[in-house]
PLY file of the C-alpha trace (Angstrom):
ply
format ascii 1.0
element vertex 526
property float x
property float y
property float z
element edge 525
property int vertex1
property int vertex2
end_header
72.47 174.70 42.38
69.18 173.51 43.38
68.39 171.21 40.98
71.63 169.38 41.67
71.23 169.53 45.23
67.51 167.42 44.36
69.69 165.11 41.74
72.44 164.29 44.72
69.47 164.05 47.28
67.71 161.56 45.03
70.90 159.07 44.64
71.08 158.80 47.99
67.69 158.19 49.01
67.73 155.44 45.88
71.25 154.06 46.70
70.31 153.57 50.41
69.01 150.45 52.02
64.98 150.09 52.59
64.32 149.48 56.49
60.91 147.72 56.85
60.49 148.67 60.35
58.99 145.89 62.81
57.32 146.03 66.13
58.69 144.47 68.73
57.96 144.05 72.67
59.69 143.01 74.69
59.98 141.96 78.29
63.07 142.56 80.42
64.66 141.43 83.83
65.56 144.58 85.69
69.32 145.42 86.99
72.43 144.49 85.16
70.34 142.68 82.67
68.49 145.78 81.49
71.52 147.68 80.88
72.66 145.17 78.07
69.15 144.69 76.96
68.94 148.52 76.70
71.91 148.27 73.87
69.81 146.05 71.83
66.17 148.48 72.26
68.65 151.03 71.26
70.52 149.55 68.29
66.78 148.29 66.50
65.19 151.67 67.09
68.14 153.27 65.22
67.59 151.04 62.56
64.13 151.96 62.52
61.89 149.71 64.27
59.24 150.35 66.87
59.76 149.08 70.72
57.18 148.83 73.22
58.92 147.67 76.31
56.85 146.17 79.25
57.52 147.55 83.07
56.03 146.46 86.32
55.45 149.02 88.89
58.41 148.03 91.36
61.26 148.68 88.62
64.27 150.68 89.28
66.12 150.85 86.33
63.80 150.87 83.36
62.25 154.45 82.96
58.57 155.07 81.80
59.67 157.44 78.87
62.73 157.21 76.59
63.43 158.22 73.07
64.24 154.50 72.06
60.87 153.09 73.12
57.35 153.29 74.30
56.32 151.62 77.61
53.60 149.72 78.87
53.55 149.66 83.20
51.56 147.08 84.08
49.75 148.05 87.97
51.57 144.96 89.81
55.25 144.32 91.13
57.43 142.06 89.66
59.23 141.20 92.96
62.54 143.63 92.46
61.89 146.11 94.80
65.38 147.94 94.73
65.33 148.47 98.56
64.36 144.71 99.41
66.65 143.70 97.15
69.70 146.11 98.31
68.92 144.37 101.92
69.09 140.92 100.47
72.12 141.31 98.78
73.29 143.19 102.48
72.18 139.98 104.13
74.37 137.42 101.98
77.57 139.87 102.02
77.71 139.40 105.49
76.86 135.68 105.47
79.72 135.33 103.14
81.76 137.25 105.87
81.11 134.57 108.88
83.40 132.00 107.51
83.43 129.33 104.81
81.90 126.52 106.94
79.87 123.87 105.29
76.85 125.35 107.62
77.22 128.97 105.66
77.09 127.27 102.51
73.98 126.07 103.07
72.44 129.51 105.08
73.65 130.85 101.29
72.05 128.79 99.00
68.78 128.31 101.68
68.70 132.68 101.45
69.51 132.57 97.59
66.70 129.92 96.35
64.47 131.78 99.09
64.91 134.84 97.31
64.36 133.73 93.95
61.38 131.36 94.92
59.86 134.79 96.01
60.87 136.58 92.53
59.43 133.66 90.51
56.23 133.75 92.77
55.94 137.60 92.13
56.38 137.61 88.59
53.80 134.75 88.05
51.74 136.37 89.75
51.74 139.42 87.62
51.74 137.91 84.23
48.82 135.92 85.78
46.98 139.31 86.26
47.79 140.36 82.54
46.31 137.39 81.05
43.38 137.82 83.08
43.10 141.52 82.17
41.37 141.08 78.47
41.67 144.84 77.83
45.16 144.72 77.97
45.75 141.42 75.94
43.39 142.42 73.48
45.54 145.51 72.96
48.95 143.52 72.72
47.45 141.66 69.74
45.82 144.74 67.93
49.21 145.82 67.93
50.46 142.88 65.46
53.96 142.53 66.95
56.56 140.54 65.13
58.12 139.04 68.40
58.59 138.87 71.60
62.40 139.68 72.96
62.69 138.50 76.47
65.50 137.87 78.98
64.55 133.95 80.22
66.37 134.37 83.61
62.67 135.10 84.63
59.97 133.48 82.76
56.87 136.47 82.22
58.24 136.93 78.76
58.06 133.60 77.57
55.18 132.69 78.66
53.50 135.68 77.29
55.13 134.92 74.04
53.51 131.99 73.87
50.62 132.86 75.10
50.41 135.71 72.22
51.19 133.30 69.60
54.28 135.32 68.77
58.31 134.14 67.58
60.61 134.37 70.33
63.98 135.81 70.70
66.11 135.58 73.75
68.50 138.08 75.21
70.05 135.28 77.43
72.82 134.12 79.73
70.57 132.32 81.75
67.51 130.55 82.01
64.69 129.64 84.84
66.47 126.80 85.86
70.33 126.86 84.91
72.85 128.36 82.22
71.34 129.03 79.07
72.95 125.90 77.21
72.31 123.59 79.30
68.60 124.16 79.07
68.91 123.22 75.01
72.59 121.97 74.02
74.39 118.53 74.84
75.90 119.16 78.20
78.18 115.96 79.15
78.99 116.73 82.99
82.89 114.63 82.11
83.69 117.92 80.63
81.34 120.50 80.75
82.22 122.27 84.50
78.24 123.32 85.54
77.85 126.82 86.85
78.91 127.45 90.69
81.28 124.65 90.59
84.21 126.42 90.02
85.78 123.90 87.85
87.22 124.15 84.31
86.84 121.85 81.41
89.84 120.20 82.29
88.51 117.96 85.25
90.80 115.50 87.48
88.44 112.31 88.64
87.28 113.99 92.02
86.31 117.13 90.26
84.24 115.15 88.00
82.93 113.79 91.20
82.31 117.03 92.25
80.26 118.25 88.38
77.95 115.51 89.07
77.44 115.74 92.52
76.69 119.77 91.76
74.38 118.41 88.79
72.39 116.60 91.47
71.76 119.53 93.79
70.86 122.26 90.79
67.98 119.47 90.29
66.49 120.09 94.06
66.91 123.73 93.12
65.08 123.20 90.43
62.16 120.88 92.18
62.08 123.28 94.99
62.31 126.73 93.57
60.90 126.05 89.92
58.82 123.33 89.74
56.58 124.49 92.28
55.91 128.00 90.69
55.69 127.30 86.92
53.97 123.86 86.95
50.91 124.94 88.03
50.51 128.47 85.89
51.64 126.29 82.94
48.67 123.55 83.37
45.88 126.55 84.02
46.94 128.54 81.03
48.49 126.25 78.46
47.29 122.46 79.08
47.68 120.11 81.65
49.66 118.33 79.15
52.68 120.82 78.36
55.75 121.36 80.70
57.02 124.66 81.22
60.62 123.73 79.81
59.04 123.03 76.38
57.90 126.75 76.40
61.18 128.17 76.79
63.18 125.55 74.81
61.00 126.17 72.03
62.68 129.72 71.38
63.49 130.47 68.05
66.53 132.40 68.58
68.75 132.14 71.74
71.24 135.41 71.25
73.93 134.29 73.98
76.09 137.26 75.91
78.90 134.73 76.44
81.15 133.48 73.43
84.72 130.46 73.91
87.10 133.85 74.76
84.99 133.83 77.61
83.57 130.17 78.13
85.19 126.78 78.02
84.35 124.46 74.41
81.00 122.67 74.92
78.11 121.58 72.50
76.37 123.81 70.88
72.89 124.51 68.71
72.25 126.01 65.47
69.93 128.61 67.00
72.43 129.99 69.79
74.29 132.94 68.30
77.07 134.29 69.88
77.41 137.88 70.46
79.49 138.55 74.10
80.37 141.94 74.40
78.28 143.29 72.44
77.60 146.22 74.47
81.64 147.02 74.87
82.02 150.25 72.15
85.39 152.36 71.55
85.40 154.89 74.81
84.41 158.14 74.67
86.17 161.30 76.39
86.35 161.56 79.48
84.83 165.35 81.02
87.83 167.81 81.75
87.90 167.27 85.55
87.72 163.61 85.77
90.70 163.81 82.41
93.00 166.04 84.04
92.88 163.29 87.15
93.39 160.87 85.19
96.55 162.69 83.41
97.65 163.49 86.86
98.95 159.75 87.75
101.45 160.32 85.11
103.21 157.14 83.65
102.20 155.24 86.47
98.28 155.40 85.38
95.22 154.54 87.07
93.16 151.57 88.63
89.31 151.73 88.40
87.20 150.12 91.04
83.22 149.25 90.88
81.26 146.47 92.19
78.05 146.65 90.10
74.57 148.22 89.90
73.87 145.77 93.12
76.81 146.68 95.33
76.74 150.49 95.38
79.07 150.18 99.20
80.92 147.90 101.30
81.03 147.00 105.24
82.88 149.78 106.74
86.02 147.84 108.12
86.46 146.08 104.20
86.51 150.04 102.52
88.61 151.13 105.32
91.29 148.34 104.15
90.37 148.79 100.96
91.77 152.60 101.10
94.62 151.71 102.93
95.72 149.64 100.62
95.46 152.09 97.81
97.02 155.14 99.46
100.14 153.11 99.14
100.40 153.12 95.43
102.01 155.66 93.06
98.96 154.85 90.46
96.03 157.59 90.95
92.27 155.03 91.71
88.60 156.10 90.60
86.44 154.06 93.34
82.68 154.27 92.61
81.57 154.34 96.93
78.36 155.47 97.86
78.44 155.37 101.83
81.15 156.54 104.64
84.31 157.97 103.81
86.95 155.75 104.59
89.18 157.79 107.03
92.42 155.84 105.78
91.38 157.52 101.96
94.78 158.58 100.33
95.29 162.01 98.26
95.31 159.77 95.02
91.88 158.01 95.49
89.06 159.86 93.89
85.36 158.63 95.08
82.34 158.61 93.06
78.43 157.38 93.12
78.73 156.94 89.71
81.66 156.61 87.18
81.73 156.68 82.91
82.99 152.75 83.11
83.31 151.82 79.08
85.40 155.29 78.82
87.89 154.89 81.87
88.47 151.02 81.11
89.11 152.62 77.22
91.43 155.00 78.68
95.62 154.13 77.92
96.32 154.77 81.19
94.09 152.84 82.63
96.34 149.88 84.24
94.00 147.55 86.36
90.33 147.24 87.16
89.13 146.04 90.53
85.78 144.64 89.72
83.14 142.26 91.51
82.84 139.65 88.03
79.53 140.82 86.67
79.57 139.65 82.73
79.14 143.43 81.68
82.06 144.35 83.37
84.50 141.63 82.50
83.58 141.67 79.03
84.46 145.06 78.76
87.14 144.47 80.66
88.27 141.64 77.65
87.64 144.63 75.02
89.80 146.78 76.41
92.26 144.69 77.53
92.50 145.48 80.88
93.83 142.93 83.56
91.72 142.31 86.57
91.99 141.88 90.43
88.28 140.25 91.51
86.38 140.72 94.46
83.68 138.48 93.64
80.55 138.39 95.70
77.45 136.02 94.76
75.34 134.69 91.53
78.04 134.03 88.86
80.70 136.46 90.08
83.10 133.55 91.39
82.48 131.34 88.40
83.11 134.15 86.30
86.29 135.24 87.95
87.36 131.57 88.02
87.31 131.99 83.82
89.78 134.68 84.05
91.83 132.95 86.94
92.30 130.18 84.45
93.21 132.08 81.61
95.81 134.12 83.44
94.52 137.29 83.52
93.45 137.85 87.16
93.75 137.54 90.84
91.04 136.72 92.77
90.50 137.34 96.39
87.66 136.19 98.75
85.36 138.78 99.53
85.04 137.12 103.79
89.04 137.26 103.77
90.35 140.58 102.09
92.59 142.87 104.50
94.58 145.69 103.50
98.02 143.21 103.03
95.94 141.02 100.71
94.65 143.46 99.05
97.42 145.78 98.65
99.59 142.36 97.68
97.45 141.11 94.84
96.99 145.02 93.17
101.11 145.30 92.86
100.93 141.27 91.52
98.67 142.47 88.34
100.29 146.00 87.91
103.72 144.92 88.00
103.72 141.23 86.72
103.83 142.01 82.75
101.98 138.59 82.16
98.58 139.60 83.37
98.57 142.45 80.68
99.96 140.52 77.69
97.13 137.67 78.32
94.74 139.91 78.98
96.05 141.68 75.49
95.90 138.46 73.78
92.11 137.78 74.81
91.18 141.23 73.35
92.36 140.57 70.41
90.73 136.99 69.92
87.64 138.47 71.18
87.85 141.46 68.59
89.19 139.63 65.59
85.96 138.70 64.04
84.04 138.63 60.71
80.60 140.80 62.35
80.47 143.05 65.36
78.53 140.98 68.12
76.16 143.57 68.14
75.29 143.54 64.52
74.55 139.88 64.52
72.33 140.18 67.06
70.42 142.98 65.13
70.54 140.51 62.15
68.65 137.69 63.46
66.17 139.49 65.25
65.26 141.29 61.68
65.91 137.56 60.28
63.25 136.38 62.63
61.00 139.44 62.11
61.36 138.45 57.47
60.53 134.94 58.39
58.06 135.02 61.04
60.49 132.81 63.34
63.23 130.36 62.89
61.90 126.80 63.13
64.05 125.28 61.16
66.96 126.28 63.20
65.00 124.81 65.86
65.58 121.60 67.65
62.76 119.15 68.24
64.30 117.37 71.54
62.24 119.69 73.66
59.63 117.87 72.73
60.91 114.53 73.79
60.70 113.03 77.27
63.97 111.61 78.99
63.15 108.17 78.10
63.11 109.36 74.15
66.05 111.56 74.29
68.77 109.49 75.83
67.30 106.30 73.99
66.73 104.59 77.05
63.40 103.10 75.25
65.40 102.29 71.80
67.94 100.32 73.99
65.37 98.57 76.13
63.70 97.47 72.66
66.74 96.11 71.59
68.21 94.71 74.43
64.52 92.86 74.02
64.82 91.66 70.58
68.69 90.42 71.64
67.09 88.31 74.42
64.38 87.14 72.09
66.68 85.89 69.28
68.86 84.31 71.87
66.24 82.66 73.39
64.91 81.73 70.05
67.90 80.07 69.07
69.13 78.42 72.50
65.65 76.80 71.80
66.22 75.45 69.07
69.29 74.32 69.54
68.24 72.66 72.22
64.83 70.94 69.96
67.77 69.79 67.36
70.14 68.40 69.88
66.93 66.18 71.16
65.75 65.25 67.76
69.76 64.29 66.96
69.55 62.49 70.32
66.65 60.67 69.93
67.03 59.35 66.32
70.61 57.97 67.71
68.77 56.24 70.50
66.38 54.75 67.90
69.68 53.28 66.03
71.28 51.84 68.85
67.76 50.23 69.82
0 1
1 2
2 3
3 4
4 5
5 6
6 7
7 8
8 9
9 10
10 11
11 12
12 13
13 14
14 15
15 16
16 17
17 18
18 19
19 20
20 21
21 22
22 23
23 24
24 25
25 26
26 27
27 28
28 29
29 30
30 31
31 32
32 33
33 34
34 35
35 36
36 37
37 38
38 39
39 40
40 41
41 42
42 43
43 44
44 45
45 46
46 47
47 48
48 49
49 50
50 51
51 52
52 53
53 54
54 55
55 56
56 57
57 58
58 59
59 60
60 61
61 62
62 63
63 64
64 65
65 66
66 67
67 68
68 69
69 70
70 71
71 72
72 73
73 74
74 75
75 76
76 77
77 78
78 79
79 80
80 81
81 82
82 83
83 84
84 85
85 86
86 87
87 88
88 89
89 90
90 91
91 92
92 93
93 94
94 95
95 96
96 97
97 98
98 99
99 100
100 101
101 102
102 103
103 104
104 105
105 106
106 107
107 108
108 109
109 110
110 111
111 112
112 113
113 114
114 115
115 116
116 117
117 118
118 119
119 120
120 121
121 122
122 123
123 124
124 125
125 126
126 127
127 128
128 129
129 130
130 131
131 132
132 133
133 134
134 135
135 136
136 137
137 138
138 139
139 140
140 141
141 142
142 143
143 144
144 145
145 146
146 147
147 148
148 149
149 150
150 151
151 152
152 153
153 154
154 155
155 156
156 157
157 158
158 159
159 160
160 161
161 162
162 163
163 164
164 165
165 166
166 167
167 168
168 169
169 170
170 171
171 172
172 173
173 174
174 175
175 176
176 177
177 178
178 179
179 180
180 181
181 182
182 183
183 184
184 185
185 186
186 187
187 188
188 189
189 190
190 191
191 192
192 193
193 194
194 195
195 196
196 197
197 198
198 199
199 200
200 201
201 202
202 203
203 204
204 205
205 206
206 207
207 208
208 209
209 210
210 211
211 212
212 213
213 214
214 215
215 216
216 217
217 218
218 219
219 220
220 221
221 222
222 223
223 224
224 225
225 226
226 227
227 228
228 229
229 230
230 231
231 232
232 233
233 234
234 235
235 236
236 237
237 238
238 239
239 240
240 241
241 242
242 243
243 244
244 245
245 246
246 247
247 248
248 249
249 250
250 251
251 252
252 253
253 254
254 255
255 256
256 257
257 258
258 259
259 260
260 261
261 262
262 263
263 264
264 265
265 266
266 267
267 268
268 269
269 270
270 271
271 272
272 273
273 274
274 275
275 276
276 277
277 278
278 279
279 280
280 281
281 282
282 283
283 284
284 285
285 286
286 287
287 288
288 289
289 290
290 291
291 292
292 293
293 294
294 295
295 296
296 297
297 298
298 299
299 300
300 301
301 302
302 303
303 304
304 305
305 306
306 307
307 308
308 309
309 310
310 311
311 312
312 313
313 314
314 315
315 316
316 317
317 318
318 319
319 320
320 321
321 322
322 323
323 324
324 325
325 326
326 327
327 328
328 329
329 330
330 331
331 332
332 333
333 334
334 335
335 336
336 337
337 338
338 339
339 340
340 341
341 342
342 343
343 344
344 345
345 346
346 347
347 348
348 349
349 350
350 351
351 352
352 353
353 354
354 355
355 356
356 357
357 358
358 359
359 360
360 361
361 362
362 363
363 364
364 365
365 366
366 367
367 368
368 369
369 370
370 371
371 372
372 373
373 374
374 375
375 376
376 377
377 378
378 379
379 380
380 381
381 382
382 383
383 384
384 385
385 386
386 387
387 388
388 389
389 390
390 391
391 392
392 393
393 394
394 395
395 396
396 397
397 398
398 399
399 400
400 401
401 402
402 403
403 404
404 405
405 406
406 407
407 408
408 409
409 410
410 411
411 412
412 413
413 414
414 415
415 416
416 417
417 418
418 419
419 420
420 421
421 422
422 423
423 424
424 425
425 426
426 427
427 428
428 429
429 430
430 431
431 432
432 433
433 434
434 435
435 436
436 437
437 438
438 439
439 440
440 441
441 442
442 443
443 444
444 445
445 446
446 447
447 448
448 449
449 450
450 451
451 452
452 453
453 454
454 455
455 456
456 457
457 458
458 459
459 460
460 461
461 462
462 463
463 464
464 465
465 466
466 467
467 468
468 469
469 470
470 471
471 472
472 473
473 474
474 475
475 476
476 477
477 478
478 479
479 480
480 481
481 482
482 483
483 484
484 485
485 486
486 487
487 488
488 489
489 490
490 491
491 492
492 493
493 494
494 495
495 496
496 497
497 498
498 499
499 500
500 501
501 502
502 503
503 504
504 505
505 506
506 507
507 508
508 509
509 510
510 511
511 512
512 513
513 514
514 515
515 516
516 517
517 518
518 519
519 520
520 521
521 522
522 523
523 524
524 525
């Protein structure tokens, strides 16, 4: 018995797989974004390699100790205080609320690149203190990391990437400056719609107006918000001669959270690999008490409602309509609410501060989520095939929701307009109109029917990167171009000049024959 317990025990350890663990550190962005880069720490230290995550002091979501990874805090802020940021995010709900005049438009946008001029500043700032802290950089290279993995929506991992000599690998949706592709694929604005507009890929001639106008503006964004922060650390640490965009386009692998279930058709790069959803997974039960509610709404089901890690409650008058609305439905509602009770609350409305969100969107009797249009959310929302009404609030949410819109699979309502009729009107719409479901059941199964989980391609070319010690050859050398080189302008100029020269040339000497024709003729007469 024992020796063929040692015989079984020894086929399996010689039949398995070897794992060459790798180190790798990486640098988040706090929030939503850590949640989904959380499902990738977890996934490679599974698979056996070693994660040393950085944290500033300020951060409320990533912890100092896990089982998944070590952590380095480094003694500065990186700008996302969670109360600051609750207040900002406070600040721009109720802008939103004042009316949809051109003059709140602008108060938006003024608070928005405000507040991310301040992050940028912040984070800078910090990374500025870790190179200057030899101690600690000496350590992060004693360590011999294989890469860097970084979220590029703000910049400290990059640059310290670069400034350890080390591949990179991006957890991204966006970048610094703008959506992730645009930053490194062809983007022609005739039919790629640009972020914020609201437009699909699909554009009438004013919309198309409207693309390039927006194209315009993200540049003063980017002059006013960008340029002003990451020109100047760039020159002092890396060379008066290098731009900060040819940092972060020089990335070796870009792993995208968005994929064409979710996105219009636009260019694309080798390097970009696709993997949305890749933190959706089959649901898990549900605990007794919040199952037996659940089983309680009978065939009618249930509606979920969350707005996000950012949005934990809403003005008091919205939540008050809000619960009216949903007293007056057979369907039982989970509402994650952290604040007042509303007094119109019905019998079948259960509030919590937090709710199992992958397991109740999983759930059959789930019917219709009620969500704010963060990508996590959606996407899961896509996996499980769940229709949606949105409530969409700021960042992406509207351009998100404007996806779905398109693609029939949910109603939208404006977060300064909702009222109980609204409301109440666009819930029985989805629940009762079988087309939101079906569409919503077709997109689920587009989105699952593929060759590799998303996840496990991402795992695969960050261990690809770690074998090869980067991907260059994936890697496109336009960064390194300026905008005269890339769109030709300097090619056409040449030729335009060789054109005028060969004209020239030969007007000339058409002109010298006609006169020697001419003048021999003259010579005859004579």
């Amino acid at each position: 018995m024992y020796q063929s317990t040692l015989v079984t025990l020894a086929v399996l350890i010689c039949s398995s797989p070897l794992v060459n663990g790798g180190k790798v550190l990486v640098f988040p962005v706090d929030g939503s974004h850590w949640i989904n880069m959380k499902v990738i720490i977890e996934e490679l230290h599974s698979r056996g390699h070693e994660i040393t995550v950085l944290r500033p002091l300020d951060t409320w979501y990533i912890k100092p100790e896990s089982p998944h990874y070590k952590s380095i805090t480094i003694n500065s802020s990186a700008g996302f205080d969670a109360e600051c940021f609750g207040s900002f995010i406070t600040s721009l709900l109720n802008l939103r609320r004042e009316g949809a005049s051109l003059w709140i438009r602008i108060s938006m946008e003024y608070e928005l690149m405000t507040q991310f001029y301040q992050i940028h500043k912040q984070v800078l700032q910090m990374v500025g203190e870790m190179f200057e802290n030899t101690k600690l950089m000496q350590s992060l290279r004693d360590a011999k990391y294989d890469l860097v993995l970084t979220d590029p929506a703000i910049g400290g991992g990059v640059l310290l990437g670069h400034h350890l000599g080390l591949p990179l690998v991006y957890n991204v949706r966006w970048i610094i400056q703008d959506e992730g592709h645009n930053t490194i694929a062809p983007t022609p604005v005739s039919y790629v719609p640009l972020s914020g507009t609201q437009l699909s890929d699909k554009m009438t001639f004013t919309q198309r107006v409207k693309n390039v106008l927006y194209y315009f503006f993200t540049r003063f964004q980017i002059w006013y918000v960008i340029d002003p922060n990451y020109k100047p650390f760039v020159h002092r640490y890396f060379g008066s001669d290098v731009h900060y965009m040819e940092l972060f386009q020089a990335a070796d692998i870009w792993l995208m959270r968005n994929d064409f279930t979710f996105d219009f058709p636009r260019p694309t790069m080798p390097n970009i690999i696709y993997m949305s959803g890749f933190q959706c997974k089959n649901s898990k039960p549900l605990s007794k008490e919040l199952e037996d509610f659940v089983q309680s709404s009978g065939e009618h089901g249930i509606i979920v409602m969350t707005l996000g890690t950012l949005v934990a409650k809403l003005p008091e008058d919205i939540a008050e309509d809000i619960a009216a609305a949903f007293a007056q439905l057979p369907q039982k509602v989970i509402w994650r609410h952290q604040g007042k009770r509303p007094s119109t609350l019905g019998n079948n409305t259960l509030l919590l501060d937090w709710l199992p969100q992958n397991d109740l969107l999983g759930h059959p009797k789930t019917r219709v989520f009620v969500a704010h249009g963060g990508t996590n959310g959606i996407q899961e929302a896509i996996y499980h095939g769940v229709p949606l009404v949105g409530l969409p609030l700021m960042f992406d949410q509207p351009d998100n929701f404007f996806r779905m819109k398109v693609r029939g699979v949910a109603k939208v309502l404006d977060i300064a307009t909702v009222n109980k009729d609204n409301f109440l009107e666009a819930l029985k719409e989805v629940l009762y109109q079988p087309s939101y479901r079906e569409k919503m059941k077709m997109l689920s199964n587009l989105h699952r029917d593929q060759p590799m989980k998303p996840l496990d391609r991402a795992i695969f070319w960050i261990e690809f990167v770690m074998r090869h010690k980067g991907a260059p050859h994936l890697r496109t050398e336009s960064y390194k171009m300026s905008r005269i080189q890339y769109y030709s302008i300097d090619v056409m100029a040449f030729l335009l000049a060789v054109s005028l020269l060969v004209f020239t040339v030969f007007i000339s000497a058409i002109k010298f024959l006609w006169r020697r024709v001419f003048s021999r003729s003259k010579v005859k007469k004579e």
